[in-house]
LUMKEDO-228727 format. One line per 8 residues: number of its first residue (from 1); for each residue x, z, y of N, C-alpha, C, O. Coordinates in steps of 0.001 Angstrom, whole numbers. Layout:
NUM) X,Z,Y,X,Z,Y,X,Z,Y,X,Z,Y | ...
END
This chain:
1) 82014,-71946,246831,82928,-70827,246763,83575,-70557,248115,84218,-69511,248204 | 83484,-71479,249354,84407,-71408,250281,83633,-70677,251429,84227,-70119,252351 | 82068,-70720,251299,81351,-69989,251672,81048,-68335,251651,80753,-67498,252503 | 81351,-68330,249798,81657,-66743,249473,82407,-66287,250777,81840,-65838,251773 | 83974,-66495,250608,84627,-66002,251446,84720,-65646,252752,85312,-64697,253264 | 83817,-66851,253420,83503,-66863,254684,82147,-65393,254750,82454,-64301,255230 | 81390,-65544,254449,80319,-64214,253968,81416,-62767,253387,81074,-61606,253613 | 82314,-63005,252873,82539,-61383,252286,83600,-61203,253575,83885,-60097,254033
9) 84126,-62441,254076,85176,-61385,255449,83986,-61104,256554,84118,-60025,257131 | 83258,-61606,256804,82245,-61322,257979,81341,-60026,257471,80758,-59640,258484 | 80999,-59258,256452,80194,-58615,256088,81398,-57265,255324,81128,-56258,254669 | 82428,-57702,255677,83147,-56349,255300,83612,-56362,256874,83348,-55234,257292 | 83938,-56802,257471,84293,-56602,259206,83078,-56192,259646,83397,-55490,260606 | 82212,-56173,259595,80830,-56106,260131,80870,-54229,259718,81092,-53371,260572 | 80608,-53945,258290,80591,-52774,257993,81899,-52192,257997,81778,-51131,257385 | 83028,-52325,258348,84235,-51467,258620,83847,-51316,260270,84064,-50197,260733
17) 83420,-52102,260989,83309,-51514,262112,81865,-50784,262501,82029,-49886,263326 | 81061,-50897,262256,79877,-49532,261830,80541,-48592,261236,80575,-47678,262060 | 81292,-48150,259957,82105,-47184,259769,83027,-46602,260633,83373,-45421,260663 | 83387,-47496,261313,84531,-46977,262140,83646,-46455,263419,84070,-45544,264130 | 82594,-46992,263622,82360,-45780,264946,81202,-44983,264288,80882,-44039,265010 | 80352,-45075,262961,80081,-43918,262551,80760,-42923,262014,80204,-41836,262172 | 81962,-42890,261319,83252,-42060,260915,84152,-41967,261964,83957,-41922,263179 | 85293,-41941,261223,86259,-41335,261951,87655,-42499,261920,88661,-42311,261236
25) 87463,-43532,262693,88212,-45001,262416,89792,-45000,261851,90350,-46067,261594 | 90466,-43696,261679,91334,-43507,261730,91174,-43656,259281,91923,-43863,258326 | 89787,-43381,259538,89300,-43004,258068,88967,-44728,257259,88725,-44826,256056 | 89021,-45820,258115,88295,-46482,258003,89498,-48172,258481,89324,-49227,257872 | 90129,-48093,259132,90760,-49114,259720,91345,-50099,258713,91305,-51325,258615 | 91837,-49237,258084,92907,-49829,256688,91482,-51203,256143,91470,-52360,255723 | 90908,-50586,256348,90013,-51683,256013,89450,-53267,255951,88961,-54092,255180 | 89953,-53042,257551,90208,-54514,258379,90982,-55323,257076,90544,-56219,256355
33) 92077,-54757,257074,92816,-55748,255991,92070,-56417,254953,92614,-57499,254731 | 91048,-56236,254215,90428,-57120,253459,89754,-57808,254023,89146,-58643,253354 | 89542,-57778,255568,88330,-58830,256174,89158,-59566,256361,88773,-60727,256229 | 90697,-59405,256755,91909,-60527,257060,91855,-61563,255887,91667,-62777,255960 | 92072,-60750,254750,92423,-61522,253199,91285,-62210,252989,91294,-63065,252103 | 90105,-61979,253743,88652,-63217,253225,88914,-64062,254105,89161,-65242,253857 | 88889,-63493,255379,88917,-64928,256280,90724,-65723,255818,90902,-66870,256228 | 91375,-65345,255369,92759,-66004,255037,92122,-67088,253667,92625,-68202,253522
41) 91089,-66644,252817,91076,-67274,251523,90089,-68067,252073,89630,-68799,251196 | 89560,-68240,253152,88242,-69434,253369,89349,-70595,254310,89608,-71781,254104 | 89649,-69982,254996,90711,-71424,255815,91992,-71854,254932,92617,-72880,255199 | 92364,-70944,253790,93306,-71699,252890,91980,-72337,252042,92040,-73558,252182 | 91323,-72129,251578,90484,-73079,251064,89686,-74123,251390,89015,-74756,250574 | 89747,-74380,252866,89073,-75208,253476,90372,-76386,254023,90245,-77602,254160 | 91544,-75579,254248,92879,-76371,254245,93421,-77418,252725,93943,-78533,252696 | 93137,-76751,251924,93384,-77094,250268,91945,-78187,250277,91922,-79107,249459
49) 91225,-78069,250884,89792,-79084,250082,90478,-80392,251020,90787,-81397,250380 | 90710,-80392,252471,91215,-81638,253056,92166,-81918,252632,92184,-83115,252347 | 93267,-81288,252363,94419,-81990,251739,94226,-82878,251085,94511,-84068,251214 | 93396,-81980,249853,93247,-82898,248928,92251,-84094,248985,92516,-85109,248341 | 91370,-84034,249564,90510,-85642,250206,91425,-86249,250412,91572,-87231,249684 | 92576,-85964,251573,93471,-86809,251934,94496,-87632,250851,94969,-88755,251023 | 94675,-86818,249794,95473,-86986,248415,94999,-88032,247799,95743,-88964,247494 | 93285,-88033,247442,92673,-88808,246577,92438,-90167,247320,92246,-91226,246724
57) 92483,-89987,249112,92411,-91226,249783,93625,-92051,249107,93567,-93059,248404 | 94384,-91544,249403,95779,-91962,249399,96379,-92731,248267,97132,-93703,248319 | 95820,-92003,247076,95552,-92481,245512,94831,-93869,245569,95064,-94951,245032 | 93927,-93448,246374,92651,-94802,245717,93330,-95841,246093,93449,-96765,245288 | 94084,-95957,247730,94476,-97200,248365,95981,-97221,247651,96658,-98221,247889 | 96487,-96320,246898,97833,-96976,246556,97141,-98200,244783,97416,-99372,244527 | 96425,-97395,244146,95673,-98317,243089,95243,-99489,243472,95214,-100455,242709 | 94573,-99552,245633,93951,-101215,245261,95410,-101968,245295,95625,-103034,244717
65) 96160,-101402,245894,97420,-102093,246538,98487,-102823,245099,99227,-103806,245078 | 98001,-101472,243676,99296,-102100,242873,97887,-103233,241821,98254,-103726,240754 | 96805,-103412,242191,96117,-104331,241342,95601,-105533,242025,94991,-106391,241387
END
């Protein structure tokens, strides 16, 4: 899934800017903003997957520690 995101901000930036110099960019810019919100949902999701490795590390060694 973290891939989706990475693919739909690169492929809507990709075609907002072909739109924007085949149109009229003024028609087209507002657009950018959803390539922001993909690339925002792949590095919060790639931030959220280490955390949490780090979480479950953290878990495992507090379990050997209380047995």
């Amino acid at each position: 899934m973290t891939y989706v995101w990475l693919l739909a901000g690169i492929s809507i930036f990709l075609m907002t800017t072909f739109m924007c110099f085949a149109d009229d960019y003024r028609k087209w810019v507002f657009y950018y903003l959803f390539s922001a919100i993909s690339f925002g949902m792949y590095f919060m999701k790639r931030w959220m997957v280490k955390r949490m490795t780090k979480h479950m590390e953290y878990l495992q060694e507090e379990k050997k520690k209380n047995n």
